[in-house]
C-alpha positions in Angstrom: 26.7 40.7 0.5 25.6 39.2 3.6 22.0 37.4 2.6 20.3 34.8 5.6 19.5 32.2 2.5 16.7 29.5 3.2 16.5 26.7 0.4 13.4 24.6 0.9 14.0 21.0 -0.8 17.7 19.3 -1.4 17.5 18.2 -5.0 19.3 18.8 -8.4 17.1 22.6 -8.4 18.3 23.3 -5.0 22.3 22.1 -5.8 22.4 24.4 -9.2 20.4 27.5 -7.1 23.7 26.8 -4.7 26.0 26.2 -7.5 25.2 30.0 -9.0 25.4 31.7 -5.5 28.8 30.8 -4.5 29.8 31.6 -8.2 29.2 35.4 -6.6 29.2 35.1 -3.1 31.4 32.5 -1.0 30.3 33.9 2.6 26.4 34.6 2.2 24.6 32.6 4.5 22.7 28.8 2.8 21.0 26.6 4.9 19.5 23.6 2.8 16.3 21.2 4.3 15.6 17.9 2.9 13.2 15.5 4.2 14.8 13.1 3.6 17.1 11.6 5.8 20.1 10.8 2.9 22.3 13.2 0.9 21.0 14.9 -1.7 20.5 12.3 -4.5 20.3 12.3 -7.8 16.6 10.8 -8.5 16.8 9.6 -12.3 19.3 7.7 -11.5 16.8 5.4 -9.7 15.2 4.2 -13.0 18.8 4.1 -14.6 20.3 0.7 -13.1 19.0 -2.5 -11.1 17.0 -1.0 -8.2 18.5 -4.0 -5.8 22.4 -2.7 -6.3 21.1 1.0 -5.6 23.4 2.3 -3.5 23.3 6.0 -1.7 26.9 6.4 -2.4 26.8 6.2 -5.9 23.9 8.1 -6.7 24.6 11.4 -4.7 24.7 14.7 -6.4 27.7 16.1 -4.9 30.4 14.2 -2.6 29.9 14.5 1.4 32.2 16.9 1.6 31.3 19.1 -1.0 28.3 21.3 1.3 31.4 21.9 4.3 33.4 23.5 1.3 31.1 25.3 -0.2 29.8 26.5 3.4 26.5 25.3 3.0 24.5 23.8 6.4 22.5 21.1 5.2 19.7 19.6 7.6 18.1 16.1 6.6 15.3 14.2 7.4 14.0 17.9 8.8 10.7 19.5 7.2 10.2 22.8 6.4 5.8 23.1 7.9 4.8 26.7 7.5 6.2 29.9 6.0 5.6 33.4 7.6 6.3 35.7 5.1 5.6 39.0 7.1 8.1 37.7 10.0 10.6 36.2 7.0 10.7 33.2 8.6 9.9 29.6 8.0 9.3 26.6 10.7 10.0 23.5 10.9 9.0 19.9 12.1 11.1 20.0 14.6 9.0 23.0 15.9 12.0 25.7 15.1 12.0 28.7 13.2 14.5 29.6 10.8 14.7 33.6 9.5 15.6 34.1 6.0 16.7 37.1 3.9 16.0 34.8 1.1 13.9 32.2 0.4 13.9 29.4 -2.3 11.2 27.0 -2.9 13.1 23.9 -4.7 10.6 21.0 -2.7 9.8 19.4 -6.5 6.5 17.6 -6.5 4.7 14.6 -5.6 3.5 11.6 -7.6 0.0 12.1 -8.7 -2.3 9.7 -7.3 -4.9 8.1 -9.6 -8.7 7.9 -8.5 -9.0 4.2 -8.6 -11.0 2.8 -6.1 -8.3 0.8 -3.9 -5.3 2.9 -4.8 -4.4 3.6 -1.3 -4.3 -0.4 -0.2 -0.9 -2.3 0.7 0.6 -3.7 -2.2 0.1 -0.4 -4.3 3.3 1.2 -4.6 5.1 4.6 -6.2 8.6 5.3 -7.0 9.7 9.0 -5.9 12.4 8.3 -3.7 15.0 6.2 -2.5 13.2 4.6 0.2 10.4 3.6 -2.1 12.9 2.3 -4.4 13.9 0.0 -1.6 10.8 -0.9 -0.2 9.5 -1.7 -4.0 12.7 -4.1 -4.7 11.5 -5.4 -1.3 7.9 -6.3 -2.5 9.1 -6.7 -5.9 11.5 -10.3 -5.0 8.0 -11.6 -2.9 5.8 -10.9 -5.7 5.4 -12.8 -9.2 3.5 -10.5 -11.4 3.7 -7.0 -11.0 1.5 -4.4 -13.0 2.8 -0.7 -13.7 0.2 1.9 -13.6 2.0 4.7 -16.2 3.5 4.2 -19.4 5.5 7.2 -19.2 9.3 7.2 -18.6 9.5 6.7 -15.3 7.0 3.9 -15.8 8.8 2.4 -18.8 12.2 2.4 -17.1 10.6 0.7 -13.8 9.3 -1.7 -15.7 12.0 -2.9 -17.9 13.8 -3.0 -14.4 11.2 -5.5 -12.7 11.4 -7.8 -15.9 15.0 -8.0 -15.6 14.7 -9.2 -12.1 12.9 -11.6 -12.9 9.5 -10.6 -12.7 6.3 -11.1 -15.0 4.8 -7.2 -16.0 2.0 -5.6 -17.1 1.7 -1.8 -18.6 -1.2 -0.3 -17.8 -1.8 2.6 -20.4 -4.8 5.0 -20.4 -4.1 6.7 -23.7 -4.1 5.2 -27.1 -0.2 4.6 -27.7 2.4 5.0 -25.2 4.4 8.5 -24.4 2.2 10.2 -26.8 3.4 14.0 -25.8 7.1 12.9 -26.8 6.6 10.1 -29.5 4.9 10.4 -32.7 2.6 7.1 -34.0 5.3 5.6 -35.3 8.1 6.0 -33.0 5.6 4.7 -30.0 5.0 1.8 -32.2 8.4 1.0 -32.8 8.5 1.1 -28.9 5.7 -0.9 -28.4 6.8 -3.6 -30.2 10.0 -3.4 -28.9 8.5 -3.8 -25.2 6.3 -6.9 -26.1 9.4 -8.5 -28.0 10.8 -8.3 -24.7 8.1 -10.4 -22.9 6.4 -7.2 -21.3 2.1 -7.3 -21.7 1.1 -3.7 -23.0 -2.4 -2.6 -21.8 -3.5 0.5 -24.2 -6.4 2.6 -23.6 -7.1 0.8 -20.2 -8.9 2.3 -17.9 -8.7 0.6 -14.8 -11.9 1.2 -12.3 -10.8 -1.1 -9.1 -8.0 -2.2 -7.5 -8.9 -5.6 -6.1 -7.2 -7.1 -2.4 -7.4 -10.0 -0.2 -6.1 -11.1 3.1 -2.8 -11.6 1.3 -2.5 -8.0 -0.4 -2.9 -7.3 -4.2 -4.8 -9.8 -6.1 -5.5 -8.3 -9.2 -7.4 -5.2 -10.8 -10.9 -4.8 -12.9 -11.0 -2.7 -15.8 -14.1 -0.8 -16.7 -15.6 -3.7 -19.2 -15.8 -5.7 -15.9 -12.3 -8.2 -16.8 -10.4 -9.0 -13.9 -6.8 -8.7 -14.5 -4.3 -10.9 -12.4 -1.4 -9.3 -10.5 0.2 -9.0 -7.4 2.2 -6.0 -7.2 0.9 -2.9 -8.3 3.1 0.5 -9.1 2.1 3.7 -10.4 3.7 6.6 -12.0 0.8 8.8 -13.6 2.9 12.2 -13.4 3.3 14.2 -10.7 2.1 16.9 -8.3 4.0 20.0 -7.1 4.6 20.6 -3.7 2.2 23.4 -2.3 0.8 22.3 0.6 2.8 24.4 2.9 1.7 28.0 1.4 -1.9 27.0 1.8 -1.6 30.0 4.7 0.6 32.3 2.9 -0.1 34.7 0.5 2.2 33.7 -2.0 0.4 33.2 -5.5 -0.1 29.8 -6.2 -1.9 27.9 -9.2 -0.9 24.3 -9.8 2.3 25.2 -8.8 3.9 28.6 -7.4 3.7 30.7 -10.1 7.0 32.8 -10.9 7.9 35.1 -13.7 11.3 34.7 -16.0 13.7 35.5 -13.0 11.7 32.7 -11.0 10.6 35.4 -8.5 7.3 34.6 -6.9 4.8 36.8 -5.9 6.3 37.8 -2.8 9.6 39.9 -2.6 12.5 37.9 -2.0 10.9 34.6 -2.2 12.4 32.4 -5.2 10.6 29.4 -6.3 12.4 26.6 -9.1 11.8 23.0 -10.2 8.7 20.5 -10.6 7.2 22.6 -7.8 7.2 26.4 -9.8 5.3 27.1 -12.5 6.2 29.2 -15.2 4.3 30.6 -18.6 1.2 28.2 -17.2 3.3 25.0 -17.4 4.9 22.6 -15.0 7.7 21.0 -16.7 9.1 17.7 -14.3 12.1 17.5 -16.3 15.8 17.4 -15.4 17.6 19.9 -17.9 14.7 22.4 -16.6 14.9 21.9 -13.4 18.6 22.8 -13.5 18.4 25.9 -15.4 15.3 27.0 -13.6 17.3 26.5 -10.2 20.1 28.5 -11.7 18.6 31.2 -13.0 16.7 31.6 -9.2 20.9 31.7 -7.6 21.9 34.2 -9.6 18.6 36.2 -8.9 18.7 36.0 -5.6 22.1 37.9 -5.1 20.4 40.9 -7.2 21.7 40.3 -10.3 19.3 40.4 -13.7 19.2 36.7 -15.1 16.5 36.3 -17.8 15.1 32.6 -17.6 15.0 31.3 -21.4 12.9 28.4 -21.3 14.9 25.2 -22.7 13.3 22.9 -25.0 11.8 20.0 -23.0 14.2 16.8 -23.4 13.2 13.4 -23.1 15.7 10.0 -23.6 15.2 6.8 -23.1 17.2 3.5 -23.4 15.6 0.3 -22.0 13.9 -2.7 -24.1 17.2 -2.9 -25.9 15.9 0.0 -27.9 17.4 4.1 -27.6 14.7 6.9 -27.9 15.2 10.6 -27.9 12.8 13.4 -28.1 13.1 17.3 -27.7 11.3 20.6 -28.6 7.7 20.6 -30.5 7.1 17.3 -32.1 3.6 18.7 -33.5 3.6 18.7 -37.1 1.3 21.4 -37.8 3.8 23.6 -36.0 6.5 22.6 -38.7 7.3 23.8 -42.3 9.2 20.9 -43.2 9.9 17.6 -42.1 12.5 15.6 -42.8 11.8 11.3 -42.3 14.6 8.8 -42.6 14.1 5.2 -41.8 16.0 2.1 -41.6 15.3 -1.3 -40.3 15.2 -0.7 -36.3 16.0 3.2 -36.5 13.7 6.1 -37.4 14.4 10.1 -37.6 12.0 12.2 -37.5 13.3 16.2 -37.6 10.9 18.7 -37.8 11.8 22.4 -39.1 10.0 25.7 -38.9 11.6 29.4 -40.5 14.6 27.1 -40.7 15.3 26.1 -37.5 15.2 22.8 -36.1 12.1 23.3 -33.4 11.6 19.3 -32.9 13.1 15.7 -33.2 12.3 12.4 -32.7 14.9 9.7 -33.0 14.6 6.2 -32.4 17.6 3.8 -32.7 21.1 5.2 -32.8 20.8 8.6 -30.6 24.7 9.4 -30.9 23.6 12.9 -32.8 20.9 13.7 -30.1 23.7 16.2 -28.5 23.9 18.0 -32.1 20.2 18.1 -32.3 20.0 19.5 -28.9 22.4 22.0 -29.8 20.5 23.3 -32.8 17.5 23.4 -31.0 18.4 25.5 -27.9 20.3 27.8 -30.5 18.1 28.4 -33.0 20.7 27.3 -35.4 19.7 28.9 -39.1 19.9 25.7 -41.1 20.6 28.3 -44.5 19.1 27.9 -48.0 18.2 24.3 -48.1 15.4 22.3 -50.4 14.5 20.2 -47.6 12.4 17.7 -50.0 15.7 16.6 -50.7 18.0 16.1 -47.4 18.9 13.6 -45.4 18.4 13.6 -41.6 22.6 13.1 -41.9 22.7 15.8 -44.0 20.8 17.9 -41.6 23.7 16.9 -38.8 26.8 17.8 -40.9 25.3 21.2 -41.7 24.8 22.0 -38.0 28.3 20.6 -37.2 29.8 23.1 -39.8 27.7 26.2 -38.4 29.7 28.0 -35.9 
């Protein structure tokens, strides 16, 4: 094989698209564009520590060194512009061109921008990459109460991080309960109250119709009943956006996302597309354990070999507000045949089973047996002849452990 390979967008889809190529092909041609001007990083980490003792070093996906050994050319800070997909070439911002044999689209997504009047103002932040991490802890140590727009993850982990340095915070929630795709009632309550234990304002079903400045910045925000809000910092994380933009000219099929079939093919011969910015069966997933299958599944694909994407259950953890949360596969129980409920004083378990198989779980608490859970999920583990009326959730965990 001697493939010209062009990987547009240097994150964890673009490192496991790599990662399955050399498995086959050590001398094929890579040559990886980020726009950024680090190493590829590994972005959930930013949400996983102190933003102020981020450092590049520690939060790269692979070592320096790694994309000289595994012959890979990798250009930063440089922008892929415009693809020609007749000529099989891309350009850049530099105002090159770069011919591909392959191409793979792994550019992720944007945040989504709410329509609030005021959104665009200076003091109204969002957290995508490392420089915004920076420039928030920047604003975040002149600023006294902040106010995060977004009570999913990446807005729950921000702001347990603002409170611990030291700032006052405010979630701003549109929906009735917080994360409400991943938690069920009483898992989001449990989380709730842990958040407000922990001296953080929760804002449900808020709907926030101005963003309100003065010659200093941020002063505050007004709901829709009129009530001014006080606040100085504002950060949003409402969900995110893929990356599309650049195919506005081509003719490469493109819906929310670029649209690809199980071997992340798009619509255009040897153009590969993986990550937040693909989308697959109608749905764009943002999530990490996705994102590194989907990338994978493009490597192989690439070099002509038959990889079958199997979508993996959608996995979300979280441990901030002194308080551990997992969730994975369908927590809808009108999807489920059984469900098995144990609680305890601080910990809930919720397992959901359908044809016995575990399709969903919610745990709150102790998430040591989320791995387990996982395992029986992406499996299809057959949980055998069971009266489920009469099982523990610990039950449930020793029978998996015992199947083979």
């Amino acid at each position: 094989m001697n493939e010209r390979i062009v990987i547009v967008g240097d994150g964890i889809t673009a490192i496991s698209a790599i990662k399955a190529i050399r498995e086959n092909d050590k001398e094929s041609e890579i040559k990886l564009y980020g726009e950024e001007k680090f190493y590829p990083y590994n972005r959930v980490r930013l949400t996983k520590g102190t933003l102020d003792l981020l450092d590049e070093g520690k939060i790269l996906l692979q070592k320096k060194e790694w994309y000289e050994e595994n012959k890979v050319t990798l250009y930063k800070d440089l922008k892929v512009t415009s693809i020609n997909t007749e000529k099989r070439e891309v350009e850049l911002s530099n105002g090159t061109k770069e011919v591909y044999s392959k191409l793979l689209f792994a550019n992720g997504a944007k945040n989504f921008t709410p329509d609030i009047n005021g959104i665009n103002k200076e003091g109204v932040l969002t957290l995508r990459t490392l420089e915004d991490a920076r420039n928030i802890v920047d604003k975040a140590k002149k600023s006294n109460i902040v106010l995060v727009i977004g009570g999913g993850i990446l807005g729950l982990e921000l702001a347990w991080i603002l409170k611990q340095m030291g700032n006052k915070v405010i979630i701003s929630e549109i929906a009735p309960r917080l994360m409400p795709k991943q938690l069920d009632e009483k898992a989001s309550l449990m989380l709730h109250n842990s958040i407000t234990i922990n001296g953080i304002d929760v804002m449900l079903n808020n709907n926030i119709s101005e963003i309100s400045v003065n010659d200093n910045g941020v002063e505050g925000i007004i709901i829709d009943e009129g009530k001014f809000i006080n606040c100085d910092l504002i950060i949003y994380s409402v969900g995110i956006k893929p990356n599309v933009d650049i195919l506005t000219e081509t003719n490469i099929k493109v819906n929310k996302g670029i649209v690809v079939n199980e071997k992340m093919e798009t619509s255009i011969p040897d153009i590969y597309a993986a990550g937040d910015v693909a989308e697959f069966d109608n749905k764009i997933y943002g999530l990490w354990n996705i994102a590194i299958a989907q990338g994978t599944t493009a490597g192989y694909n690439m070099l002509g070999k038959d990889i079958i994407y199997k979508p993996a259950a959608p996995v979300t953890t979280l441990s901030a507000f002194n308080i551990s949360l997992f969730s994975m596969g369908d927590i809808y129980e009108g999807n489920a045949d059984n469900i098995v409920i144990n609680e305890d004083e601080g910990s809930y378990s919720k397992i959901l089973i359908s044809n016995n198989k575990i399709t969903g779980a919610i745990v709150v608490g102790s998430i040591k047996n989320s791995p387990i859970l996982k395992k029986a999920i992406e499996e299809k583990i057959d949980l055998g002849d069971i009266n489920f009326s009469d099982v523990y959730v610990n039950d449930l965990i020793e029978i998996i452990k015992n199947k083979k």
